[in-house]
C-alpha positions in Angstrom: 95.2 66.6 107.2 96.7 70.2 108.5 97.9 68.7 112.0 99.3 65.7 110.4 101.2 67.6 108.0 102.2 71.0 107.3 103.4 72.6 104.2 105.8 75.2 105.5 108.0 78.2 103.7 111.1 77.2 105.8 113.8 76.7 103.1 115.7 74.3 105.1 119.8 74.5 104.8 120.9 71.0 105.1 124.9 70.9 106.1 127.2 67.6 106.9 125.0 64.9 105.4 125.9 61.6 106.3 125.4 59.9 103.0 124.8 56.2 103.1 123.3 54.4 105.7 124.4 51.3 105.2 124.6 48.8 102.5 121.2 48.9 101.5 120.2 52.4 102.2 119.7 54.8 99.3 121.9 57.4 98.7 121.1 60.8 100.0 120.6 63.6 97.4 122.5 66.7 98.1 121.3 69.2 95.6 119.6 72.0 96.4 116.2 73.7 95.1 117.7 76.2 92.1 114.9 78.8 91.9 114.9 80.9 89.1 114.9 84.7 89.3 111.4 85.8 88.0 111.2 88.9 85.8 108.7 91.5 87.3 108.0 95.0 85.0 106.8 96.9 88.1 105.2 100.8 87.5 107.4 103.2 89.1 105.6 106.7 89.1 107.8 109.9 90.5 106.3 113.6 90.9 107.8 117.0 90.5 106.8 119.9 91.8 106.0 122.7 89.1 105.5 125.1 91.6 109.1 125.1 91.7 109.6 125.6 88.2 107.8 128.9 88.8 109.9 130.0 91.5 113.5 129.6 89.9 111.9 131.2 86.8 110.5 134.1 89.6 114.4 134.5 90.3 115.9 134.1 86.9 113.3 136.8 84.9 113.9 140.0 86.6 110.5 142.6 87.8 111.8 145.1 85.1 111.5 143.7 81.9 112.6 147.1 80.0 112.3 150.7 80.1 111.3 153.1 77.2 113.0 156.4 76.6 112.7 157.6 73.1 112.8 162.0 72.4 111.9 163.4 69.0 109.2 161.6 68.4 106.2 162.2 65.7 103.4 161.9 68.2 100.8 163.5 66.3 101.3 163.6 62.4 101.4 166.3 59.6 97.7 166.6 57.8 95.9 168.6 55.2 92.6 170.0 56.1 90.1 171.3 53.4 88.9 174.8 54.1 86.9 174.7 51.1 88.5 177.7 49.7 92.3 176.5 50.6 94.3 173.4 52.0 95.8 174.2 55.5 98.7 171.7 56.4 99.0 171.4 60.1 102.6 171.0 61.8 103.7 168.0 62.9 103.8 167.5 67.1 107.0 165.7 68.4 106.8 164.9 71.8 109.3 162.4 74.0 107.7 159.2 74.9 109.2 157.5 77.9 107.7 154.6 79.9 108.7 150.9 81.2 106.9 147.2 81.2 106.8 144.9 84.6 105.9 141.8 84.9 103.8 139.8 87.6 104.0 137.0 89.8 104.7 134.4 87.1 102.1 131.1 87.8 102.4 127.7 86.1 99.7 125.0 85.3 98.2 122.6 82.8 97.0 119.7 82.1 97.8 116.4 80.1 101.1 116.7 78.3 101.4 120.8 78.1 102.5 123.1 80.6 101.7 126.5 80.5 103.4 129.3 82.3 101.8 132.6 82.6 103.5 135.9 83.0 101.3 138.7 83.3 102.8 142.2 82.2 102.1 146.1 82.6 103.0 148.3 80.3 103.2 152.1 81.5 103.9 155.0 78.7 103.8 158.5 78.9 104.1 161.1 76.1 106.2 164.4 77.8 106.9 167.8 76.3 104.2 167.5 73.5 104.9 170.2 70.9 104.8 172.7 73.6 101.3 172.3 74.1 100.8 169.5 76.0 103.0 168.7 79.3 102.5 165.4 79.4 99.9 162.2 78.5 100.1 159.0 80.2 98.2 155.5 79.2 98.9 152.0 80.5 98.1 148.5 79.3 98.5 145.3 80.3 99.1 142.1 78.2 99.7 138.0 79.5 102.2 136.3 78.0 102.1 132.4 77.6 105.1 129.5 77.6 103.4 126.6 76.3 105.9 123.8 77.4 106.2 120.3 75.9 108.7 117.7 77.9 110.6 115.1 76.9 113.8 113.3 78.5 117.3 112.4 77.1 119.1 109.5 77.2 121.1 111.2 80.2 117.1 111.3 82.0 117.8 115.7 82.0 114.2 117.2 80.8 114.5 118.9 77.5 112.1 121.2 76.6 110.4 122.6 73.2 108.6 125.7 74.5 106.4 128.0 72.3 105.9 131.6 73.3 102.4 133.8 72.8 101.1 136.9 74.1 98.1 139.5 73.7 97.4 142.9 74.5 94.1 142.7 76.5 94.4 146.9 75.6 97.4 148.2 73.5 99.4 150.6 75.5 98.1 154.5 74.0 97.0 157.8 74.4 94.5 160.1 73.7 96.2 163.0 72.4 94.5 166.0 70.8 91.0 163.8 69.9 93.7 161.1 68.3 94.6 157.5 69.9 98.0 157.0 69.2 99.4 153.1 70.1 102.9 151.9 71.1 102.5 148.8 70.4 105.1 148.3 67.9 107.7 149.5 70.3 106.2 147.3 73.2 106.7 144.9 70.7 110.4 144.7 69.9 111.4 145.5 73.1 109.6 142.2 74.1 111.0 139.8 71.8 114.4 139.5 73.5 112.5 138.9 76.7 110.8 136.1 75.3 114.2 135.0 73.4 116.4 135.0 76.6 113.2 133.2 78.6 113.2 130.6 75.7 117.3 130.2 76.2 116.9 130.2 80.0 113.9 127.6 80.5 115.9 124.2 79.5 118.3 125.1 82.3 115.7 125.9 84.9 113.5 122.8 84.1 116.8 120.7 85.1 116.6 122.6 88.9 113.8 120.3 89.3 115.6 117.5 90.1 114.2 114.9 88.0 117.1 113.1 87.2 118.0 113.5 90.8 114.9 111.9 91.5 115.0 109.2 88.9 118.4 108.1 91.0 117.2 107.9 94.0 114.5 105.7 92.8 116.8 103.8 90.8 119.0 103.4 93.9 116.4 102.4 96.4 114.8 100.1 94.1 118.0 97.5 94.9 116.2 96.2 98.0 115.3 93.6 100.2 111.2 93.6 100.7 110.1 91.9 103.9 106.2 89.7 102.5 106.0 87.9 106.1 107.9 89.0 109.3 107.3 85.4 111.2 106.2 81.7 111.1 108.0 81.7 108.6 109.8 85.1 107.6 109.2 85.6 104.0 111.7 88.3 101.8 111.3 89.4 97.9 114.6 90.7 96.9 114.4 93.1 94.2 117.3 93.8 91.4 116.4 95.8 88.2 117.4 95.8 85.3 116.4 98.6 83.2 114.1 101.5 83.6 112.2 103.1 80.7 110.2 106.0 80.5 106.4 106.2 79.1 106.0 109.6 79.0 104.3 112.5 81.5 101.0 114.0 82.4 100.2 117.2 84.1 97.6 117.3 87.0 97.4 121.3 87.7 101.3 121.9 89.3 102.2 118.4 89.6 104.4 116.6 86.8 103.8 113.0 86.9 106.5 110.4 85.2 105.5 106.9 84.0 108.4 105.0 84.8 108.4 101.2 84.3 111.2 99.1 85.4 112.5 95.7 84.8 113.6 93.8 87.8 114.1 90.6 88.6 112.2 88.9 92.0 113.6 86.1 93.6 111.7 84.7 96.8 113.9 83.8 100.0 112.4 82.1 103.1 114.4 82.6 106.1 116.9 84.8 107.0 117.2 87.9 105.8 119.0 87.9 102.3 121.7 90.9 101.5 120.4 93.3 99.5 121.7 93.5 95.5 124.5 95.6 94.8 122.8 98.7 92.9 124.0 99.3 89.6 124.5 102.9 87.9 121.4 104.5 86.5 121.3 103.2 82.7 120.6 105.0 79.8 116.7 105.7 79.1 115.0 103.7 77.0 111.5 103.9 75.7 108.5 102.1 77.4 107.3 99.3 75.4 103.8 97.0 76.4 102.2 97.3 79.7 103.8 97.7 82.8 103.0 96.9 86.6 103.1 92.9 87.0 105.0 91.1 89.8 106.0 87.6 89.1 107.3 85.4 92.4 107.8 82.2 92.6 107.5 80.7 96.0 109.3 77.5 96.3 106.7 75.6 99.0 108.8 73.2 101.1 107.6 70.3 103.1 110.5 69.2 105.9 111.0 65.0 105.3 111.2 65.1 108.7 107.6 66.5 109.0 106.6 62.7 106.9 108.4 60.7 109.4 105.3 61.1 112.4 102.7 61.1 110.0 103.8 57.7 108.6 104.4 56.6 111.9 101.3 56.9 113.6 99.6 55.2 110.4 102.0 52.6 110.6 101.2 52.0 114.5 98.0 52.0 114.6 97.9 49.1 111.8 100.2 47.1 113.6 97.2 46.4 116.1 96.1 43.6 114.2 98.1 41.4 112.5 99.0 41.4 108.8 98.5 38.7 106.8 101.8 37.2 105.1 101.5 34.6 102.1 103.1 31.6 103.1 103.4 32.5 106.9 99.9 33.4 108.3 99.7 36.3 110.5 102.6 38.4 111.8 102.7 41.1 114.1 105.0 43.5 113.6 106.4 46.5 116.2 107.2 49.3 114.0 109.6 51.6 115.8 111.4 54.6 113.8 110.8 56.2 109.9 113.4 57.5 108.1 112.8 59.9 105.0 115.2 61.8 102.8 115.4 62.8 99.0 117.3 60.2 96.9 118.6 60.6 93.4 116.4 60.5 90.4 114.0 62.9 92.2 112.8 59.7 94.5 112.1 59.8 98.4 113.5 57.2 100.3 111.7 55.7 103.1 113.3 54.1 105.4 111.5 51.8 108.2 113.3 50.0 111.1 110.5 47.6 113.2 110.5 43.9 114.3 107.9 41.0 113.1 107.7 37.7 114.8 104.9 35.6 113.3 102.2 34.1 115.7 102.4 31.1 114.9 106.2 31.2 116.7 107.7 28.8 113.3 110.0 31.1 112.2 111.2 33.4 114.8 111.5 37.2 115.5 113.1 39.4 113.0 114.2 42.9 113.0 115.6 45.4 111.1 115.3 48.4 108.5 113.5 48.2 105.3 114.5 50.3 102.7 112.1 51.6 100.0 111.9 54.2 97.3 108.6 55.9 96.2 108.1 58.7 93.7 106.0 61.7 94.6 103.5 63.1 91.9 100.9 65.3 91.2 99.6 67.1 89.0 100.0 70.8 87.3 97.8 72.9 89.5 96.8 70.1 91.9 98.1 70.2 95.9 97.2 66.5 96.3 100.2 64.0 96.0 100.6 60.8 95.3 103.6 58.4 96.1 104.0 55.8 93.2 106.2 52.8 92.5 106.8 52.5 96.2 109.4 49.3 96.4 111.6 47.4 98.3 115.1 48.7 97.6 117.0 47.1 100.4 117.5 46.4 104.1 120.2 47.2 106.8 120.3 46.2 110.5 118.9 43.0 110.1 118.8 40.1 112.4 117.0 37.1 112.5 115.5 35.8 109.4 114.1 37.7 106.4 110.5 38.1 107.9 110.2 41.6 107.6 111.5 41.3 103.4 108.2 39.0 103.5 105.8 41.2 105.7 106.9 44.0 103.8 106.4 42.2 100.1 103.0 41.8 101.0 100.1 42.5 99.2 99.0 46.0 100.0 101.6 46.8 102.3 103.1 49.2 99.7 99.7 50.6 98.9 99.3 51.2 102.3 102.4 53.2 103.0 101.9 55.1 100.0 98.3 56.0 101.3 99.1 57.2 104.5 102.1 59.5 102.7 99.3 60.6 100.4 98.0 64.3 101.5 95.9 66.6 99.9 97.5 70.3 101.1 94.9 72.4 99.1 93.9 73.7 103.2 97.7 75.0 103.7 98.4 76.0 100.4 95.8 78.5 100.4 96.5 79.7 104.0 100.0 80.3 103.0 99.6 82.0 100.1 96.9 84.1 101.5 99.6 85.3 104.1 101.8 86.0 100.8 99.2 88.2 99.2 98.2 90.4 102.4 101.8 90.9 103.3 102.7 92.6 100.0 99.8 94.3 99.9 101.4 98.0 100.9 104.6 97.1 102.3 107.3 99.9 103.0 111.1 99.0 103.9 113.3 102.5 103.8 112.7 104.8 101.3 110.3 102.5 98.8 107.2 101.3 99.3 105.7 98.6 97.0 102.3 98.2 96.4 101.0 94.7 94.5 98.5 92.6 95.0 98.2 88.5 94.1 95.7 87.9 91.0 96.7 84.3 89.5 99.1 81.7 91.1 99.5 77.9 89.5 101.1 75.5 91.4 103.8 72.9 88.9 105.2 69.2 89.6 106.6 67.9 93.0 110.0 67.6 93.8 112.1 65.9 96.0 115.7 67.1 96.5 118.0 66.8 99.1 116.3 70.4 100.5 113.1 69.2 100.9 110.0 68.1 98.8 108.6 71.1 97.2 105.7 72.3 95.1 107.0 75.1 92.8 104.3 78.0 93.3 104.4 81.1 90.9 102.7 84.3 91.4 101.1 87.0 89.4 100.2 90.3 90.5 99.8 93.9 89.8 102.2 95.7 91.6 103.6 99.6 91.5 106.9 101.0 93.6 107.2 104.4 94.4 109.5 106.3 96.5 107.2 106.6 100.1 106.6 110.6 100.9 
């Protein structure tokens, strides 16, 4: 019965209502449709860049890492050869040994929860003035040093780091001197350790130039939106306010830093105009993700216009009164139905107002004319878009004149049946149309900075409602949905 009647998403803003009617018409209702704010726990992943890790670290470590300058030293030792016939003891050899370590172009990496930055180093070491007989001997090695990085955040969202240095000689830096390998590796060796120290001191303050908290705000920030599900016929907004954000944790994917954010927010549906966007809050403390993120709850308040009722009854009602009815105690009347009034009553009722005149044809009582008044209770139920209208009675009349034929005609049996069946409508059709343009509009939808990605799984539809908005069938929706800030 789409063309007859047609669930809409128009929210309808009823001002100035004129109350009674008359003596025996009902009372209008006048409250509204309270919908309550649905929680959503929506995903909110944010990437940083590790490549720009490297480069502040590229600025903070300098090329140089040391130089080497030591004279006097014992670079070949004192030893006792057997002649056979008598021990010679040969002189010790000093020499100076002098040299410096560079680094390379640092790189950065890894995978799950480690990050690993490699700094490649080159080690170059001469031996000079060699006991007088050697001028000089010169050997060079190379070595990769490792920063294996594990993450977390503080309550302040700043990344803290616990960072574990290692390194290895691919060939110790030595020489060849006089038959003997002599190695420097010891020496390498301490003056590397207060590289690694001050790299160790230095990395917490780099890892905050990446901006993660920076980014966390922003997010944070744009999160307190307005999202548009359906631009026209009828415009459709979510409007999005959270409530806390916790974090779940990171993973590395080669130089990108992934964060598994999950916020709480709460959704609230708005058909219409354009709601104002929430106030955003300051970002609150972290807390630690608990249970699974990335649903989207809405509830969509579905609202039928009373005034939408009024033709549908109509035409029902006129094309009846082409034949008589049949009135106990009176014979036929005909009756010449001419407006329908409906409106929300109290007690969640509908009151139906009908104004028409009945003359019977017999011509022994006379014309009458005037409006009936009756109250009917819409019902369905949980899950079901057909509805009912029970305990339709007489409540009153106004306007009348003549005699109290249309009471009778009205009293008959199966009138109120009748009217009740052409109220009833099954809106299964509509429902699904609607809520299909729900689903496909929030389906990737960007406003500013965020985009929102969710899509509709379940929806159940509760008990009808009539209030002095409209009669609606609460709707709620679940989905999966993630926000991100839109590249």
């Amino acid at each position: 019965m789409r063309g007859q009647y047609l669930w809409t998403l128009v929210l309808l803003v009823l001002a100035g209502c004129s109350g009674d009617r008359g003596g025996g018409a009902p009372p209008r209702a006048k409250d509204g449709i309270t919908v309550t704010p649905e929680l959503s726990t929506l995903t909110l992943p944010l990437e940083a860049n590790l490549a720009d890790l490297a480069a502040t670290l590229e600025r903070a470590v300098p090329r140089r890492l040391w130089g080497i300058d030591a004279p006097g030293q014992t670079c070949v030792a004192q030893k006792h050869v057997d002649l056979g016939i008598a021990t010679l003891k040969t002189p010790k050899i000093k020499c100076r040994i002098v040299g410096e370590v560079t680094r390379g172009r640092m790189t950065i990496g890894g995978s799950g929860e480690t990050i690993r930055l490699a700094m490649p180093l080159h080690a170059v070491v001469r031996a000079e003035d060699i006991g007088g007989v050697l001028k000089r001997e010169t050997a060079t090695a190379d070595a990769m040093a490792h920063a294996v990085i594990r993450l977390s955040l503080g309550p302040d969202w700043n990344p803290r780091g616990k960072i574990s240095i290692d390194y290895a000689w691919r060939d110790a830096p030595h020489v060849d001197l006089l038959g003997q390998r002599i190695e420097f590796t010891d020496k390498a060796d301490r003056k590397l350790a207060p590289v690694i120290a001050k790299l160790e001191r230095e990395l917490p303050g780099e890892l905050r130039k990446l901006g993660v908290r920076q980014k966390i705000e922003e997010a944070w920030r744009s999160a307190f939106t307005t999202l548009s599900l359906n631009r026209e016929n009828p415009p459709v907004w979510m409007r999005v306010t959270p409530r806390q954000l916790r974090y779940g944790g990171y993973a590395i994917t080669g130089n990108r830093l992934q964060l598994r954010l999950g916020m709480e927010a709460l959704t609230e549906t708005f058909v219409g105009q354009r709601p104002a966007d929430p106030t955003a809050t300051p970002l609150p403390a972290m807390q630690p993700l608990q249970g699974p993120m990335g649903k989207v709850s809405l509830f969509v308040p579905v609202i039928a216009d009373y005034r939408e009722l009024e033709p549908v009854l109509m035409k029902a009602l006129v094309k009846r009164s082409a034949r008589p009815f049949d009135v106990p105690g009176v014979g036929p009347v005909r009756a010449r139905f001419e407006t329908a009034t409906i409106y929300g009553t109290k007690g969640g009722q509908m009151a139906v107002g009908l104004l028409f005149a009945a003359e019977d044809v017999a011509g022994r009582i006379g014309r009458t004319r005037g409006t009936v008044w009756l109250i009917a209770t819409p019902v369905n139920l949980p899950n079901s878009r057909r509805v009912d209208f029970q305990s339709l009675g007489v409540s009153g009349t106004t306007d009348m004149t003549g005699g109290d034929l249309i009471l009778r005609l009205m009293n008959a049996p199966g009138m109120s049946s009748f009217i009740a069946a052409s109220l009833t409508q099954n809106f299964e059709r509509d429902y699904a149309e609607l809520l299909g343009k729900v689903s496909r509009a929030i389906d990737t939808r960007r406003e500013g900075p965020l985009r929102i990605d969710a899509r509709l799984e379940r929806t159940r539809t509760g008990t009808l409602q009539a209030s002095g908005q409209g009669l609606y069938l609460p709707v709620w929706a679940e989905g999966t949905a993630a926000v991100r800030l839109a590249r």
